[in-house]
Backbone and ligand atoms as CSV (ligand in chain L), in Angstrom:
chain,resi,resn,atom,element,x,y,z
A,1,UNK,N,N,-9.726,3.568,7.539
A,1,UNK,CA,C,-9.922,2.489,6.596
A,1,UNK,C,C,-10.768,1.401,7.242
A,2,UNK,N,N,-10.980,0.522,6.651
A,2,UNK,CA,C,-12.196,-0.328,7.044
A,2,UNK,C,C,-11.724,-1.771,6.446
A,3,UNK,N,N,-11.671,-3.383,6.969
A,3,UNK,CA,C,-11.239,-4.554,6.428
A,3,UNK,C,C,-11.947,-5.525,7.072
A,4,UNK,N,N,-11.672,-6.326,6.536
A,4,UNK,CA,C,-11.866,-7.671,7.311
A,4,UNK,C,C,-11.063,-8.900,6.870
A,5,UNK,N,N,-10.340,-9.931,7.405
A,5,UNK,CA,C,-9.524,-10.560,7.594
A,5,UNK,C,C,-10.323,-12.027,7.072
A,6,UNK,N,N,-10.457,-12.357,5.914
A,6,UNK,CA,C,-11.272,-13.138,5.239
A,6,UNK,C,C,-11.149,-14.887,5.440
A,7,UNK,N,N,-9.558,-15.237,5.626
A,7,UNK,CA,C,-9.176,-16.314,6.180
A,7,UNK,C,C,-9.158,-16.558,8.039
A,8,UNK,N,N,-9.489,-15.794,8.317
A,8,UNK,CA,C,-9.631,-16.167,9.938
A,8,UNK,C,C,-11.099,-16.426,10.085
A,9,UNK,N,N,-11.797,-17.476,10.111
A,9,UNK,CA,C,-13.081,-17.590,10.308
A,9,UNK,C,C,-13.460,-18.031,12.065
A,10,UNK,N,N,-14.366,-17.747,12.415
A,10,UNK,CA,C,-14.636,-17.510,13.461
A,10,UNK,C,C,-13.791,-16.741,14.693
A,11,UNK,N,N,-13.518,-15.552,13.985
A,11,UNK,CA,C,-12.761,-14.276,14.263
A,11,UNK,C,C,-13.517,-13.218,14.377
A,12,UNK,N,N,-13.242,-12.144,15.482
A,12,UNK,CA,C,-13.681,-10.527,15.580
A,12,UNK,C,C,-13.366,-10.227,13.750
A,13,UNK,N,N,-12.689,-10.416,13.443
A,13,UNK,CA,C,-12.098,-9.910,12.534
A,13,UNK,C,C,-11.951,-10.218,11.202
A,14,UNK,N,N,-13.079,-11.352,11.037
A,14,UNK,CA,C,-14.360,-11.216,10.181
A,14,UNK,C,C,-15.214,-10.515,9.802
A,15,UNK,N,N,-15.586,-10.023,11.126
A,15,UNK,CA,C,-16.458,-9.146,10.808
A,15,UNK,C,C,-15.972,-7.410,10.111
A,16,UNK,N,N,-16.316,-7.237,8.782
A,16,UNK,CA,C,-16.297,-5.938,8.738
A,16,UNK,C,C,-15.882,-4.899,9.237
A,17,UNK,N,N,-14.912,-4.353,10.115
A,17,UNK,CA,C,-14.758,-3.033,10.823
A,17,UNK,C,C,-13.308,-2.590,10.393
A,18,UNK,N,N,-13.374,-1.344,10.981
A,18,UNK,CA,C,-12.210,0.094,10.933
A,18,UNK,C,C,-11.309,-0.009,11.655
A,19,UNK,N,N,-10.099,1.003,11.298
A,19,UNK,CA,C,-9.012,1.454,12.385
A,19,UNK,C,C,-8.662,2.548,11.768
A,20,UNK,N,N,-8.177,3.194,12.409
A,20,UNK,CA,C,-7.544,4.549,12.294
A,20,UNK,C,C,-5.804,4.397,11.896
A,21,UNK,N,N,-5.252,3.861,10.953
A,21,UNK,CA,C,-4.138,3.797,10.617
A,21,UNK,C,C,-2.762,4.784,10.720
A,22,UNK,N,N,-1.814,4.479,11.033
A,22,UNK,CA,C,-0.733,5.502,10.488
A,22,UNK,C,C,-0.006,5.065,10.208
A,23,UNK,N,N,0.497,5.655,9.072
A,23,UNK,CA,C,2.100,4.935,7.869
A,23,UNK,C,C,3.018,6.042,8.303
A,24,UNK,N,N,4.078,5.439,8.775
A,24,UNK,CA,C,5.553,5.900,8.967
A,24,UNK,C,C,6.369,5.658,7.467
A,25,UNK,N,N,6.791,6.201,6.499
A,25,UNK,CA,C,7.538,5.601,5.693
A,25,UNK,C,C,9.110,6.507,6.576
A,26,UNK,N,N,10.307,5.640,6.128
A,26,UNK,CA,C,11.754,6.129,6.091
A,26,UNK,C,C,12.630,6.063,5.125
A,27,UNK,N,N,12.824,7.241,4.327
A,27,UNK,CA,C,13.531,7.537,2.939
A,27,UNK,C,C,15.068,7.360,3.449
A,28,UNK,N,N,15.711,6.328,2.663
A,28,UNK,CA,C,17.329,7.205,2.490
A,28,UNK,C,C,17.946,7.376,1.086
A,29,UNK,N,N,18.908,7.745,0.789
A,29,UNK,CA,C,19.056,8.367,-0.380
A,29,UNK,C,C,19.949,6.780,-1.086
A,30,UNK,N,N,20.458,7.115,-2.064
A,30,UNK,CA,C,20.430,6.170,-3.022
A,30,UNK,C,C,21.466,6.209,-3.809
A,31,UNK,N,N,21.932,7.837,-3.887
A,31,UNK,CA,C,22.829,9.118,-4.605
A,31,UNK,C,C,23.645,8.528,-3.917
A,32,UNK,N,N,24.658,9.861,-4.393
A,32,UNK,CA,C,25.909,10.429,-3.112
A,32,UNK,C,C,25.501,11.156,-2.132
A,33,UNK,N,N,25.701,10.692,-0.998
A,33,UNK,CA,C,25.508,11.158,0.416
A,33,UNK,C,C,25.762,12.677,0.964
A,34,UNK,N,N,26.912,13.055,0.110
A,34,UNK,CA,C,27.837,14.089,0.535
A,34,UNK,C,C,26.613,15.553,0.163
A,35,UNK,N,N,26.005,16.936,1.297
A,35,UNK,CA,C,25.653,17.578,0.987
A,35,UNK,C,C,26.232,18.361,-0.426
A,36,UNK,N,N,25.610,19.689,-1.426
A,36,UNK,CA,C,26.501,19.917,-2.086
A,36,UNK,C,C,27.030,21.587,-1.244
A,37,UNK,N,N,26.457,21.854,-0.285
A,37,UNK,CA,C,27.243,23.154,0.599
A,37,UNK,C,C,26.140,24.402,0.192
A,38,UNK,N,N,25.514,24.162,-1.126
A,38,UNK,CA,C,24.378,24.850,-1.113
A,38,UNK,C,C,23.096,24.869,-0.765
A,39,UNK,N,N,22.379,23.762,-1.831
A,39,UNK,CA,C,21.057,23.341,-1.398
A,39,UNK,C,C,21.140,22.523,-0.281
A,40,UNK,N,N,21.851,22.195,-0.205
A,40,UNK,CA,C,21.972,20.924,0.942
A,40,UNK,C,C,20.677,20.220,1.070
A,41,UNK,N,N,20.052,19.691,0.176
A,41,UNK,CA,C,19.282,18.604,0.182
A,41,UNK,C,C,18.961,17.408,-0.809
A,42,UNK,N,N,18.479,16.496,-0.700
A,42,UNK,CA,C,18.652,15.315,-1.754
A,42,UNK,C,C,17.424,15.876,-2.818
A,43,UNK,N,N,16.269,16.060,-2.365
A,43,UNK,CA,C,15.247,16.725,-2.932
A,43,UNK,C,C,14.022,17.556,-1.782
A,44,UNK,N,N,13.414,18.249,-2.162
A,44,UNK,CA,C,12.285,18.986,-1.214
A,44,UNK,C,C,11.586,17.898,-0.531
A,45,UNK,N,N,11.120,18.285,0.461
A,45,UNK,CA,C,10.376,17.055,1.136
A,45,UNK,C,C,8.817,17.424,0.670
A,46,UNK,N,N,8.500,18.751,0.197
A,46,UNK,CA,C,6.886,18.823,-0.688
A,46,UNK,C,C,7.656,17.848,-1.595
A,47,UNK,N,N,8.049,17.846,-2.704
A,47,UNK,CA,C,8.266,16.981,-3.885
A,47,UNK,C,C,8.185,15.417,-3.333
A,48,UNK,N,N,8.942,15.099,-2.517
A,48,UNK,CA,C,9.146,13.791,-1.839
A,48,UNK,C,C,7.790,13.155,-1.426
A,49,UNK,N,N,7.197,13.919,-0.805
A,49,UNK,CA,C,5.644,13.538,-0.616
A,49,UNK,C,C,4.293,13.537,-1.442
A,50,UNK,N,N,4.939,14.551,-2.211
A,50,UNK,CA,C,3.404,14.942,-3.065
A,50,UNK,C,C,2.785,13.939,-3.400
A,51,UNK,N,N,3.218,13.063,-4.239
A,51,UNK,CA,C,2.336,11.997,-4.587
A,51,UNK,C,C,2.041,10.573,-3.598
A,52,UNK,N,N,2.901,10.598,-2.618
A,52,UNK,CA,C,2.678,9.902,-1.739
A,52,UNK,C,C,1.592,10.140,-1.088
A,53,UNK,N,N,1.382,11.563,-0.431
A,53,UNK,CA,C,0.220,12.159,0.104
A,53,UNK,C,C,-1.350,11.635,-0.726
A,54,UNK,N,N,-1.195,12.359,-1.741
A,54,UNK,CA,C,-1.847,12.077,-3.059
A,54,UNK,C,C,-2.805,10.492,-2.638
A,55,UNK,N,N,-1.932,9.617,-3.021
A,55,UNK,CA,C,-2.244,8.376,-3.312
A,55,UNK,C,C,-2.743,7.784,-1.860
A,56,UNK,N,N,-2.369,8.355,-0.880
A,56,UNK,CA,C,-2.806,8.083,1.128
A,56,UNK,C,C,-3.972,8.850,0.880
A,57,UNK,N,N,-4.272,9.933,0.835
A,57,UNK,CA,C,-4.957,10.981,1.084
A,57,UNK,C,C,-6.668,10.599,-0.007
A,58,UNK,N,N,-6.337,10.154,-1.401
A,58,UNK,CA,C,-7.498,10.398,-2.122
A,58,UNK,C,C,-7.672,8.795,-2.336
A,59,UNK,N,N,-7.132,8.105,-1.989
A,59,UNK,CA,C,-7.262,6.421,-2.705
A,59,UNK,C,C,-7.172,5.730,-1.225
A,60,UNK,N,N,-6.194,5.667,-0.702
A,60,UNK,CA,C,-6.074,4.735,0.602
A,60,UNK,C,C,-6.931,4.995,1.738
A,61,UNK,N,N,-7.405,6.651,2.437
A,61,UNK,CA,C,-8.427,6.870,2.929
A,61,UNK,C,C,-9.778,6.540,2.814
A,62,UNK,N,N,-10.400,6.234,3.804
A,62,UNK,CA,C,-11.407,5.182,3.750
A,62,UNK,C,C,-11.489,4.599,2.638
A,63,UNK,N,N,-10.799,3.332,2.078
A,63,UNK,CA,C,-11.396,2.430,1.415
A,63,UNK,C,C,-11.205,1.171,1.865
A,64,UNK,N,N,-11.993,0.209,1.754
A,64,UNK,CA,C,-12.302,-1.166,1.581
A,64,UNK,C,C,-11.309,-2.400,1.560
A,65,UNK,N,N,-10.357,-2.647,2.530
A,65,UNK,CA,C,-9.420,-3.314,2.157
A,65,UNK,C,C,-10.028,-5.305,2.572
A,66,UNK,N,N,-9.768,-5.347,1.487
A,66,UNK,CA,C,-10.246,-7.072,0.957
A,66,UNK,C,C,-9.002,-7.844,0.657
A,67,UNK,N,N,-9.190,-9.026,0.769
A,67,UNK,CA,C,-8.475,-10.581,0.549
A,67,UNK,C,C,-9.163,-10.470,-0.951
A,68,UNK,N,N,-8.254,-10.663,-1.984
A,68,UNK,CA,C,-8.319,-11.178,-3.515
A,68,UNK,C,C,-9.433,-12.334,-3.217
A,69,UNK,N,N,-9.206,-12.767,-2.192
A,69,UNK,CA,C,-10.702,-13.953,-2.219
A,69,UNK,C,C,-11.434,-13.862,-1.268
A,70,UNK,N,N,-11.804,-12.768,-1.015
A,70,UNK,CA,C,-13.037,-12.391,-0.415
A,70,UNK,C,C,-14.100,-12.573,-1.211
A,71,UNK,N,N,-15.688,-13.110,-0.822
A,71,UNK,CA,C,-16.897,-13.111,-1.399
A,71,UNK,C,C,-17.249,-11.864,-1.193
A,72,UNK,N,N,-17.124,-10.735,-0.587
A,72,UNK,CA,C,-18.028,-9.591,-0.479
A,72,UNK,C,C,-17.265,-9.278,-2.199
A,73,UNK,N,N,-16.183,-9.131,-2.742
A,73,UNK,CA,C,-15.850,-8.544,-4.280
A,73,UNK,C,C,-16.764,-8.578,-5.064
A,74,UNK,N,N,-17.695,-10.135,-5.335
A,74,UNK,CA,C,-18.522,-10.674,-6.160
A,74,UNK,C,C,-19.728,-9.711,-5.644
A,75,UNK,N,N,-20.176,-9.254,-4.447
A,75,UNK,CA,C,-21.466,-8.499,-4.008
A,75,UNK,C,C,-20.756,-6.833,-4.556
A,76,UNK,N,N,-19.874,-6.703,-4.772
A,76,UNK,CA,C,-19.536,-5.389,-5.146
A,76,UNK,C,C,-19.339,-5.253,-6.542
A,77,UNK,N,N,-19.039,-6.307,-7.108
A,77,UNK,CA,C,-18.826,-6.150,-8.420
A,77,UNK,C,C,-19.903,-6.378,-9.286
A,78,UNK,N,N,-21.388,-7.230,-8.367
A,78,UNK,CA,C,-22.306,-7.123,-8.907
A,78,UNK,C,C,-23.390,-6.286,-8.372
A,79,UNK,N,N,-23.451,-5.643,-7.635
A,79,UNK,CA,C,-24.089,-5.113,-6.627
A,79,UNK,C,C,-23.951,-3.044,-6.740
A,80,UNK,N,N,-22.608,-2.899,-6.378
A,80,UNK,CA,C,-22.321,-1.929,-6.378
A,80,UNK,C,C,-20.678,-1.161,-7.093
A,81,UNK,N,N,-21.451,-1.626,-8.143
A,81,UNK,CA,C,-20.087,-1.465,-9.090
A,81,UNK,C,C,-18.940,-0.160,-9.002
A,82,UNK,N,N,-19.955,0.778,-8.552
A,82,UNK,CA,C,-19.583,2.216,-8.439
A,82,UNK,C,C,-18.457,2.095,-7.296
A,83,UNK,N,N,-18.589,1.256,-6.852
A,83,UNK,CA,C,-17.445,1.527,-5.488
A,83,UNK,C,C,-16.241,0.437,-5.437
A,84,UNK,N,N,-15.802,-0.020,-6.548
A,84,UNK,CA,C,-14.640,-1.427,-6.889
A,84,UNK,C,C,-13.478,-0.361,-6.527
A,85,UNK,N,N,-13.671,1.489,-7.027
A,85,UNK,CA,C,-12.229,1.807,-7.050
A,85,UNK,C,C,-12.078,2.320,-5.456
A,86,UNK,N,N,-13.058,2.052,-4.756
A,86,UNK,CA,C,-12.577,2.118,-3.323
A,86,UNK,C,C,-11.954,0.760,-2.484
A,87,UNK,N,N,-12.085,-0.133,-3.143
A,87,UNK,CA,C,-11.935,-1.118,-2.491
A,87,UNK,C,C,-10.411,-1.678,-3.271
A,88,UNK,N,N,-9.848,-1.598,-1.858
A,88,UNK,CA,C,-8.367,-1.951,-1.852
A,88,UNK,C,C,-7.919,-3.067,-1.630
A,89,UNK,N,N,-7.604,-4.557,-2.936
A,89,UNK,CA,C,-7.079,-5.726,-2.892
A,89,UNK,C,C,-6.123,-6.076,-2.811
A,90,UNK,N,N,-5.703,-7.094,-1.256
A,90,UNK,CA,C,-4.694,-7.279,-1.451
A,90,UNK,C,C,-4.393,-9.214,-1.717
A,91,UNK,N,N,-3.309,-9.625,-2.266
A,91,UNK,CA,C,-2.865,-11.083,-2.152
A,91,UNK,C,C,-3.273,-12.088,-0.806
A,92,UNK,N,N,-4.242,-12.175,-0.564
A,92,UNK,CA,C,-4.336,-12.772,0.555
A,92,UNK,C,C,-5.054,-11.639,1.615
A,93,UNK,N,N,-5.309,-12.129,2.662
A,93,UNK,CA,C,-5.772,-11.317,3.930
A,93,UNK,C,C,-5.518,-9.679,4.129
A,94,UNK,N,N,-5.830,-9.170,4.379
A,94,UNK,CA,C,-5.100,-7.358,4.458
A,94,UNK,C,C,-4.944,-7.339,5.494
A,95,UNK,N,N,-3.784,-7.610,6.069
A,95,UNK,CA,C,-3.601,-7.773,7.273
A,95,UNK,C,C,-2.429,-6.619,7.652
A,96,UNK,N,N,-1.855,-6.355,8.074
A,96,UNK,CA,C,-1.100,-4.678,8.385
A,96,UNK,C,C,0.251,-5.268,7.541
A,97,UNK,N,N,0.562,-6.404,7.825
A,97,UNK,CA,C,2.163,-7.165,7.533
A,97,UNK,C,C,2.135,-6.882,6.482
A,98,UNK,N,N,0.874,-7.442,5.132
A,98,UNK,CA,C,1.253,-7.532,3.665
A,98,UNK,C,C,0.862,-6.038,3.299
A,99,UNK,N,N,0.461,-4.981,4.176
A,99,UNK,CA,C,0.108,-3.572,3.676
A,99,UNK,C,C,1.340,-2.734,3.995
A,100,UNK,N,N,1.784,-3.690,5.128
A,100,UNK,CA,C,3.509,-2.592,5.352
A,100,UNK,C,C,4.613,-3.072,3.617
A,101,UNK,N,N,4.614,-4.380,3.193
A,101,UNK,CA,C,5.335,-5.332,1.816
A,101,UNK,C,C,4.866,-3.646,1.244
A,102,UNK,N,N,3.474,-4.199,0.391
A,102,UNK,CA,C,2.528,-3.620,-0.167
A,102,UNK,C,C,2.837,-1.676,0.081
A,103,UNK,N,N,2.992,-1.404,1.009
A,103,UNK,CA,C,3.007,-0.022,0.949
A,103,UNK,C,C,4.510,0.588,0.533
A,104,UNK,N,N,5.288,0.025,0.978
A,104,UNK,CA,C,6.627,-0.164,0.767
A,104,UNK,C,C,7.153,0.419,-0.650
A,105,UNK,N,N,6.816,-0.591,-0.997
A,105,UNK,CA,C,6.784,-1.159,-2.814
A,105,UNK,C,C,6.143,0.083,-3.375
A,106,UNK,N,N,4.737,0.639,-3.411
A,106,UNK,CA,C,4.189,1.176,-3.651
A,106,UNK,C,C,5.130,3.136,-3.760
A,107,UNK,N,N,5.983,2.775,-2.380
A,107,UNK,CA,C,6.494,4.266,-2.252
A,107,UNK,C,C,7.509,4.326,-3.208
A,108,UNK,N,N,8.225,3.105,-3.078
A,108,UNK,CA,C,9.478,3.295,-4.486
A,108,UNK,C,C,9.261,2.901,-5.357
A,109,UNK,N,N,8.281,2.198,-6.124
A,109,UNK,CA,C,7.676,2.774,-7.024
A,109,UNK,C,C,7.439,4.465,-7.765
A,110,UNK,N,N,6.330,4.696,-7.039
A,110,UNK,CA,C,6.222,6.355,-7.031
A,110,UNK,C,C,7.947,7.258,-7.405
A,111,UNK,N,N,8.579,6.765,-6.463
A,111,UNK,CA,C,10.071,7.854,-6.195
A,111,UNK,C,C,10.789,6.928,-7.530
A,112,UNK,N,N,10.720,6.014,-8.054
A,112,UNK,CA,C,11.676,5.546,-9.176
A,112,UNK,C,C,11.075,6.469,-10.458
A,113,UNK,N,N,9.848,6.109,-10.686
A,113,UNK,CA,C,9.037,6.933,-11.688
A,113,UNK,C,C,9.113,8.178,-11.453
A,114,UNK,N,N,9.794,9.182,-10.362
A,114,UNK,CA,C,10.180,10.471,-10.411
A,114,UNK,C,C,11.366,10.626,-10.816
A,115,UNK,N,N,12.272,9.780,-10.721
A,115,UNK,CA,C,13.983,9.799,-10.832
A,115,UNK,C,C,14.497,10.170,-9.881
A,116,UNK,N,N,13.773,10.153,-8.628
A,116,UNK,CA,C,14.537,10.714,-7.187
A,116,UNK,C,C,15.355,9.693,-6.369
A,117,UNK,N,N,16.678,9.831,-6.126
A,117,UNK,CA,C,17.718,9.147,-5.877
A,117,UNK,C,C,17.205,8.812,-4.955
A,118,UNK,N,N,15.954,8.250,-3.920
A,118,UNK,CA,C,16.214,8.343,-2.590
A,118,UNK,C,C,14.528,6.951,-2.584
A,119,UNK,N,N,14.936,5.771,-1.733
A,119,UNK,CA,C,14.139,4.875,-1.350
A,119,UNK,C,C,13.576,4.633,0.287
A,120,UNK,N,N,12.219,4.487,0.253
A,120,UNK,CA,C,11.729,3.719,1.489
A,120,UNK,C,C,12.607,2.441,1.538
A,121,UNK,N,N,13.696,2.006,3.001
A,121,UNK,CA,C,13.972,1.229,3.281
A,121,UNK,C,C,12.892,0.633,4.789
A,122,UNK,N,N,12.175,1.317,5.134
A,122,UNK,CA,C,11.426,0.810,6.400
A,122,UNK,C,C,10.491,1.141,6.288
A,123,UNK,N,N,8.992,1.004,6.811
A,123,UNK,CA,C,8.024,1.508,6.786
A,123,UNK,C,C,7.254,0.821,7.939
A,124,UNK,N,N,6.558,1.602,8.615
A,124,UNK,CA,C,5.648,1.359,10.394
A,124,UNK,C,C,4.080,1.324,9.593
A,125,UNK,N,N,3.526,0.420,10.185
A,125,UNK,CA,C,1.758,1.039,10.163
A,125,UNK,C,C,1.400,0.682,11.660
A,126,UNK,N,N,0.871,2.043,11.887
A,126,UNK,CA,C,0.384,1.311,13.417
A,126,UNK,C,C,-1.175,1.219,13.154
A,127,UNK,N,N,-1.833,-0.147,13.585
A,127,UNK,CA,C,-3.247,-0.651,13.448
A,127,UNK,C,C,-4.066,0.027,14.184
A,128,UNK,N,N,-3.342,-0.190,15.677
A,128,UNK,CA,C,-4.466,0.573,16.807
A,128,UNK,C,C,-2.992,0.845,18.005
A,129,UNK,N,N,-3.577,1.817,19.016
A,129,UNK,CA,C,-2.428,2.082,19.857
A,129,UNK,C,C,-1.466,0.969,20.085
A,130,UNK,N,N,-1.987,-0.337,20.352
A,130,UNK,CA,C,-1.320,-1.490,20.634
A,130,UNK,C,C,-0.977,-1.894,20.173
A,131,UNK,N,N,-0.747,-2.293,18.019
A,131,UNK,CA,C,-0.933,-3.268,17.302
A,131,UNK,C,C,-0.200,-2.515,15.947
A,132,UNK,N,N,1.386,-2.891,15.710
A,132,UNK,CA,C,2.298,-1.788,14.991
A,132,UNK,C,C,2.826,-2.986,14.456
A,133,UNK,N,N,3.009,-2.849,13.025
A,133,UNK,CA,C,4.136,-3.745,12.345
A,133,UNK,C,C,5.185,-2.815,11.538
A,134,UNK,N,N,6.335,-2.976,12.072
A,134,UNK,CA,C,7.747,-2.495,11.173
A,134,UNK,C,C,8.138,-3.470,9.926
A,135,UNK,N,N,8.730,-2.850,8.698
A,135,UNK,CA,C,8.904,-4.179,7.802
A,135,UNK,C,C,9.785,-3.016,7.172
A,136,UNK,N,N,11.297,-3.805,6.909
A,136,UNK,CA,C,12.394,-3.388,6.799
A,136,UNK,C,C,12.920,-4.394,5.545
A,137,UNK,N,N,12.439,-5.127,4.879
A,137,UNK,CA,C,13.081,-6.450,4.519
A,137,UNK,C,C,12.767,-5.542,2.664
A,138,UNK,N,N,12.712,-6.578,1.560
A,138,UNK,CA,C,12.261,-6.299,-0.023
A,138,UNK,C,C,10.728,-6.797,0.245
A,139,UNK,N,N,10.061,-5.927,-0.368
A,139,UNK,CA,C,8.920,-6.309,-0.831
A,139,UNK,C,C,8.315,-7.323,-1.589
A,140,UNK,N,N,9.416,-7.323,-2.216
A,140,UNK,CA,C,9.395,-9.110,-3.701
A,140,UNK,C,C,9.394,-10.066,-2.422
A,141,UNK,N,N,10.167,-10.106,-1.721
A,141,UNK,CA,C,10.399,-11.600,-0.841
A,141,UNK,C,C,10.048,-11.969,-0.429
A,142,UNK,N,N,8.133,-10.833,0.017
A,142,UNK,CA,C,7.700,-11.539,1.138
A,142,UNK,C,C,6.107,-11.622,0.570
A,143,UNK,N,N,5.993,-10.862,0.033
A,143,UNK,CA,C,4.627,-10.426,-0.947
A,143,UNK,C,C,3.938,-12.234,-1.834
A,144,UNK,N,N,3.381,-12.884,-1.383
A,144,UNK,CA,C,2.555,-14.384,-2.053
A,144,UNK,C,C,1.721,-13.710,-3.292
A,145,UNK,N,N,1.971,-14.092,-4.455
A,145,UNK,CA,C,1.300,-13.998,-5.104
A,145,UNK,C,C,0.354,-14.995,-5.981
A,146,UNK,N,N,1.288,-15.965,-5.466
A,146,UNK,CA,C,0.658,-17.589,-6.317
A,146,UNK,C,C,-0.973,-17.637,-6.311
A,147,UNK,N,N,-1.830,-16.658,-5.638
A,147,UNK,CA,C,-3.646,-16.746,-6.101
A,147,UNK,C,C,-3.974,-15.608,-6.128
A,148,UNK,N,N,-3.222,-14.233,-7.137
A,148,UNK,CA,C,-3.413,-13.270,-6.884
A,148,UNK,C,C,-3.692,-13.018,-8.247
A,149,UNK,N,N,-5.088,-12.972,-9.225
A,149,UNK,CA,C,-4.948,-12.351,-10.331
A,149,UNK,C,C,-3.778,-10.902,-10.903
A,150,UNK,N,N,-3.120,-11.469,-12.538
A,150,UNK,CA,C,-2.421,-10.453,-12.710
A,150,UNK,C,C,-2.493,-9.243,-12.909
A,151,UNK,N,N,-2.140,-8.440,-12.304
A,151,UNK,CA,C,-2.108,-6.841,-12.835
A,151,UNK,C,C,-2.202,-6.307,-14.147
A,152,UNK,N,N,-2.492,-5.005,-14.471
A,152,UNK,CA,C,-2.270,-4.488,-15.933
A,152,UNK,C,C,-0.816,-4.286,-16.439
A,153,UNK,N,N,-0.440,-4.765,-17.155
A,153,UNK,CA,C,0.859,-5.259,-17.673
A,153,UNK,C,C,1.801,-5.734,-17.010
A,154,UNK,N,N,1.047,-6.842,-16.698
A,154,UNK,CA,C,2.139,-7.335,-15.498
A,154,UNK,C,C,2.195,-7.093,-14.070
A,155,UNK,N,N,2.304,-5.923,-13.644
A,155,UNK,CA,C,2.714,-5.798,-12.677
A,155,UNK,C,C,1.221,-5.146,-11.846
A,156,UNK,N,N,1.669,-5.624,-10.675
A,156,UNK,CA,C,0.488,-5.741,-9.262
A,156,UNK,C,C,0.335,-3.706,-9.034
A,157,UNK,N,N,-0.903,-3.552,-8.554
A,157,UNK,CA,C,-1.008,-2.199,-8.035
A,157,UNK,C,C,-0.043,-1.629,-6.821
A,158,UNK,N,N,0.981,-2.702,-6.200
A,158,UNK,CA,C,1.562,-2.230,-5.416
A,158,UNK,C,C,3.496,-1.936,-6.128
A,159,UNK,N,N,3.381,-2.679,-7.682
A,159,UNK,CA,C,4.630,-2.671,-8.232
A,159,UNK,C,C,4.445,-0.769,-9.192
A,160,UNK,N,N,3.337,-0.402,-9.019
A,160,UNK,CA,C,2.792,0.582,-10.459
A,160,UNK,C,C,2.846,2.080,-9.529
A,161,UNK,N,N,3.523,3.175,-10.369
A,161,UNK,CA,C,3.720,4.252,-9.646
A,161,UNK,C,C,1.952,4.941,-10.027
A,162,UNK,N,N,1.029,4.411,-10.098
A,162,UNK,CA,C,0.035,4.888,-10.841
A,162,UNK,C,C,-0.921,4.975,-9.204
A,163,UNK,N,N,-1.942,5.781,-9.226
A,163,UNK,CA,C,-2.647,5.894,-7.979
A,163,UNK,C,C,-3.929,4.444,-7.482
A,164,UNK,N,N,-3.522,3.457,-8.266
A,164,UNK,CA,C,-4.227,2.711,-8.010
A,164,UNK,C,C,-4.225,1.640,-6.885
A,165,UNK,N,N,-5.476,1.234,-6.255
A,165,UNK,CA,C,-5.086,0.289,-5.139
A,165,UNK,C,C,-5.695,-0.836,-5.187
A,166,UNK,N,N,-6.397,-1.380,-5.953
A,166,UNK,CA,C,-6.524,-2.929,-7.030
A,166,UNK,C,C,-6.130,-3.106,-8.409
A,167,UNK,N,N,-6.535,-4.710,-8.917
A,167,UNK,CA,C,-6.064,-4.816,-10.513
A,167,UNK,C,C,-7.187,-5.048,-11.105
A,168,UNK,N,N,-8.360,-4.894,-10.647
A,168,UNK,CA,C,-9.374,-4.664,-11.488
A,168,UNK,C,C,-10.138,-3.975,-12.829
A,169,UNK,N,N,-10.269,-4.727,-13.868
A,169,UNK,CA,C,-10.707,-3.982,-14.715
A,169,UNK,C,C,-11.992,-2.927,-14.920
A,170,UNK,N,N,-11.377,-1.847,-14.160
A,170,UNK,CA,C,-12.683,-0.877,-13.696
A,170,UNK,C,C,-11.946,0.284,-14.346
L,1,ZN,ZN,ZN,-8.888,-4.892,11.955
């Protein structure tokens, strides 16, 4: 993936560049705990992932992660329109903290809209070998939205089990 950190000015990290990401999510169940002696499982772990994969794999891979008030949006939205659905907005800075909220949300989402008893309570992104944020907490509590245009019916691309990763009307 590729960002830049829009409120840190006179920062490396201004400038435009990549990292090689990895998302840890950690499911626990939600159900009753107790195996049933047969299947002994809450659900398949293909099922559990599929759309998680899905939505990492064809949307979150290399795209564009921007600050809702970034000026490069306005050069993309007038410029190169074709590429808004790569570019991934978040409330503020995209900084790993509000993408661990943000990714979180995003997974139980997905697993509520399946009916699968079982939620991300933790989730890891590691930035670069050195540079890992854990976020264990609700997603509502920590997520700023007060300058974040609203989503399609309401709710933000990180509240929507849908494969999207802005609220842009594209
Ligand atoms: Zn970076």
């Amino acid at each position: 993936m590729s960002h830049r950190l829009f409120n840190i000015r006179n920062s490396r990290c201004f400038v435009p560049h990549g990292h090689n990401e990895y998302v840890k999510a950690y499911l626990v169940s939600t159900g009753h705990d107790q195996l049933d002696g047969a299947v002994n499982m809450m659900a398949p772990f293909a099922v559990l992932k599929k759309c998680w994969h899905q939505w990492i794999d064809d949307h979150v891979d290399h795209s564009l992660q921007l600050s809702s008030q970034d000026q490069m949006l306005d050069y993309f939205k007038n410029s190169e329109p074709e590429n808004l659905p790569h570019i991934m907005i978040t409330p503020g800075d995209p900084t790993t903290e509000v993408l661990a909220a943000c990714f979180m949300s995003k997974i139980n989402a997905i697993l509520f809209d399946q009916g699968l008893a079982v939620r991300c309570r933790k989730i890891e992104i590691i930035e670069t070998p050195t540079n890992m944020v854990s976020f264990s907490g609700d997603p509502a509590d920590v997520i700023c939205t007060d300058h974040y245009p609203t989503g399609k019916a309401g709710a933000a691309w990180w509240q929507r089990p849908d494969m999207s990763i802005n609220d842009l009307d594209i």
